[in-house]
C-alpha positions in Angstrom: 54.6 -20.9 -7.0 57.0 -20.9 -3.6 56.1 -24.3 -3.4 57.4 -25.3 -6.9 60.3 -23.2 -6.2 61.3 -24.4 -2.7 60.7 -27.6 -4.1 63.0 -27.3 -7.0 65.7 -26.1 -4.6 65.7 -29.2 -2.8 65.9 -31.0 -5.5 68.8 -29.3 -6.9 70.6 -29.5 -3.9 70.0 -33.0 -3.6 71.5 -34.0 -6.5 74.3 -31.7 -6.3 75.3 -33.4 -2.9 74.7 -36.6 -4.6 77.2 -35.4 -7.5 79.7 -34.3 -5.2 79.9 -37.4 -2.9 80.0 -39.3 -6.1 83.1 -37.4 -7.1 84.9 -37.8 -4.1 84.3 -41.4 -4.0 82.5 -41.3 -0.7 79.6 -43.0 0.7 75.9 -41.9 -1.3 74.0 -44.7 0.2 73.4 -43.1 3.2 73.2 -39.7 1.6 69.9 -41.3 -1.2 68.4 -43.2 2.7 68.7 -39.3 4.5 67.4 -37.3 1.7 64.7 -39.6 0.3 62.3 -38.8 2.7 63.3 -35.1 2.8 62.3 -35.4 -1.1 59.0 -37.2 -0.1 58.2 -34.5 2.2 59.0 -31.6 0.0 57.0 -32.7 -3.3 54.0 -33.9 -1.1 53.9 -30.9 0.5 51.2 -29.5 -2.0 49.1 -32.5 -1.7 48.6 -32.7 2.1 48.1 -28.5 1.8 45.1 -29.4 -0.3 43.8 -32.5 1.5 43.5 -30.1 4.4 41.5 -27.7 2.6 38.8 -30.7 1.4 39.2 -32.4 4.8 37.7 -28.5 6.3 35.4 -28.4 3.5 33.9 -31.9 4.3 33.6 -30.8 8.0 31.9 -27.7 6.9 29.8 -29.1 5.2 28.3 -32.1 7.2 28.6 -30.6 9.7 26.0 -27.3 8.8 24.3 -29.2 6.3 23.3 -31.7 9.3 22.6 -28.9 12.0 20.0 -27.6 9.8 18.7 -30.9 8.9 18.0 -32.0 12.3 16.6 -28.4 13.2 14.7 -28.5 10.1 13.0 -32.2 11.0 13.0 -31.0 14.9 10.7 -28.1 13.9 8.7 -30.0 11.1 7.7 -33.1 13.7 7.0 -30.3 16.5 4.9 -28.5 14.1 3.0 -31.7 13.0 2.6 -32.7 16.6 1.2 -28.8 17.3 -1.6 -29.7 14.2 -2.4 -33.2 15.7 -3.3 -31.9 19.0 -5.6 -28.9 17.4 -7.8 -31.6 15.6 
């Protein structure tokens, strides 16, 4: 929700600028090259939040889920080996 907001404040602001440059006949070029990627930032903000959270979740998950598989196989092939050498 403070992400919508923030993001809807930049926005407005934005345009207002844009409004008022455009009213005093002044240069918006440079103004739409400044606050494009401040726009870009702001509205992708939620994105890259989230693509951290999957990008931890991915590590989590090879990560532990691989420990325990090689543990697992470590102490399955030491276990066979242990039966072989009974026989």
């Amino acid at each position: 929700m403070n992400n919508k907001i923030l993001q809807l404040g930049i926005f407005v602001t934005s345009v207002a600028g844009y409004v008022v440059l455009s009213i005093f006949s002044k240069a918006t070029a440079e103004f739409v090259t400044l606050i494009g990627p401040v726009l870009g930032a702001a509205f992708l903000m939620t994105h890259l939040g989230k693509q951290d959270q999957v990008l931890g979740q991915i590590q989590e998950q090879t990560n532990g889920v691989l420990d325990k598989r090689i543990e697992d196989g470590v102490l399955k092939a030491l276990a066979k080996r242990e039966d072989t050498d009974t026989l």
